[in-house]
N, C-alpha and C positions, 0 to 999 in steps of 0.2 A: 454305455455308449462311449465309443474312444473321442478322445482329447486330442484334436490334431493340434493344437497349441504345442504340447507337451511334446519334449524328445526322447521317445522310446527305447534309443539306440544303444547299445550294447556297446561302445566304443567310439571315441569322437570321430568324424569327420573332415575330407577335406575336397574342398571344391578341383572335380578332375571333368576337362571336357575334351574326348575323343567320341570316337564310333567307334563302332565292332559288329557282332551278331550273336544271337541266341540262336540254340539248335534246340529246337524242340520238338520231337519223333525225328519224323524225315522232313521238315520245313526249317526254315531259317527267317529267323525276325530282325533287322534290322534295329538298330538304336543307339540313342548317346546318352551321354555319363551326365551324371548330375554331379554326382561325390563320389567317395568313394571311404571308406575305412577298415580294418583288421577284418571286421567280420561281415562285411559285406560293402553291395554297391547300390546306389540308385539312377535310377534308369528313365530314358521317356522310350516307349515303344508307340507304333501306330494304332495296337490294339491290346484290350484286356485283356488280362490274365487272369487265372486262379490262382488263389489262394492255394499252398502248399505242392503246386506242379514243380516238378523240377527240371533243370533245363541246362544245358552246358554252353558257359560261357565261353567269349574269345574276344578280349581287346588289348590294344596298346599302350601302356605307359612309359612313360617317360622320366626319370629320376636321376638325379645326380647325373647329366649329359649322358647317359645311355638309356637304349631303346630297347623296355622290355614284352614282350611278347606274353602274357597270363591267360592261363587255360583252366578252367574250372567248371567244378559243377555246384548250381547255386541255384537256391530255393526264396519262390516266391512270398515274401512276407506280408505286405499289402500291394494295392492296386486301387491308385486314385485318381479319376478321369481330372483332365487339365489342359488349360489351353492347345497345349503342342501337342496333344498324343492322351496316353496315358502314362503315370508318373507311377512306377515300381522299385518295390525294394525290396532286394536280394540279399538272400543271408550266402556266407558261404559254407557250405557243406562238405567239401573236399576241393581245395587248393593245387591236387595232382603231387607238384613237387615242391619241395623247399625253398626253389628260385623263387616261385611266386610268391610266397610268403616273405621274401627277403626284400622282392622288388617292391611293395605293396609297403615294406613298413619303408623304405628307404624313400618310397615317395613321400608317405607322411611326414619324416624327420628333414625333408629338403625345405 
């Protein structure tokens, strides 16, 4: 049985809140950030996921006064029903380009 107590995560965390949207086939899910770290983000959406779909991301960060734009393809790790929505967490699985990865750690180190 998992321990939601326990921090599973693969790199620490940091509280990020925008919107953006998942594309998933030819739909689009709306949703906001919970966090966000090196190897992933968490999410509220309006509806459940599965487990290991994957889905290309698109949102906004903001870091050191500039506005970054991240495009990614990121895989679903769990999916836990919760007040606002449901509460998902995305691994990332390709980051596209290096910017992402640079704006993503610059946000962490701000």
């Amino acid at each position: 049985m998992l321990n939601l107590t326990q921090n599973h995560r693969s790199s620490p965390r940091k509280p990020l809140h925008t919107h953006g949207t998942l594309a998933v086939g030819k739909s689009t899910i709306p949703f906001a950030t919970v966090d966000i770290g090196s190897a992933g983000v968490c999410l509220v959406v309006p509806c459940p996921m599965e487990i290991g779909q994957r889905c290309h991301i698109d949102l906004t960060l903001t870091a050191k006064a500039h506005q970054y734009e991240i495009s990614a393809i990121v895989k679903v790790t769990y999916c836990l029903n919760s007040k606002d929505g449901f509460r998902v967490g995305m691994q990332f699985v390709d980051l596209i380009n290096k910017a992402n990865q640079n704006a993503i750690t610059q946000y962490l180190e701000s």
